[in-house]
Each structure stands twice: as C-alpha cells, then as structure tokens.
N, C-alpha and C positions, 0 to 999 in steps of 0.2 A: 247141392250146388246153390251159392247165393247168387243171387241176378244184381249187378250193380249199377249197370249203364244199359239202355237200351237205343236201340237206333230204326230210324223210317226212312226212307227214300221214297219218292212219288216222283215218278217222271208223267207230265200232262202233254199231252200232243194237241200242239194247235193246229193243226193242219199246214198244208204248205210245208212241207216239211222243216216246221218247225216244231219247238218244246221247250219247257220248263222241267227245269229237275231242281227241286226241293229236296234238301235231305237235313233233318235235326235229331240231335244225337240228345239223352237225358240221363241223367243223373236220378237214384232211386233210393231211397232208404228201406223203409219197414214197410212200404206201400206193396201191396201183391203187385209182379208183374206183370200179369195178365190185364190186370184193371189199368195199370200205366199205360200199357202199349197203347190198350186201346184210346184211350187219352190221347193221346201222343199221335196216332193216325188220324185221329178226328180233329187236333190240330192242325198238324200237315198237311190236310184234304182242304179244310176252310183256309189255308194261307193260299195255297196253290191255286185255288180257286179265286183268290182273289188277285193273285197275281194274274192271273190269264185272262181276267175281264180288265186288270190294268193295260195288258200290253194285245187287245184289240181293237 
C-alpha cells in the first residue's frame, strides 16, 4: 500500500467551553510516512498553539 496524503486534526480546549480545531491535510512523495506524519503533528501542535496564545 503507497501512503499519498496524510492528514492531522488537533482540537485545543480553551477552557470556558471553548476550542480550536486545526486540521491540515499533506501531500507525500517518496518521504516514509511515518517521518511525515510526525512532521506534520509537530506542525499542527506549534500552529495550534500559537493560535490559542493568539485568541487569550
């Protein structure tokens, strides 16, 4: 099986019953997808994160 797009979701809870959901979908060639993902959630994490110091 070839892996050709991979995808993340991160929902952050601000409390107050609120949250951010992040979700980014990628695109992958010849790169292991193992090593993309994790990419790819270490991006996710540092956006999301910056969004939720934007919006307190």
């Amino acid at each position: 099986m070839k892996v050709k797009t991979i995808t993340y979701k991160r929902i952050f809870n601000l409390g107050n019953y609120e949250s951010i959901h992040l979700e980014w979908t990628a695109e992958i060639n010849d790169e292991d997808p193992l090593i993309a993902a994790s990419e790819l959630m270490q991006f996710v994490e540092t956006k999301v994160r910056e969004l939720s110091r934007a919006n307190t």
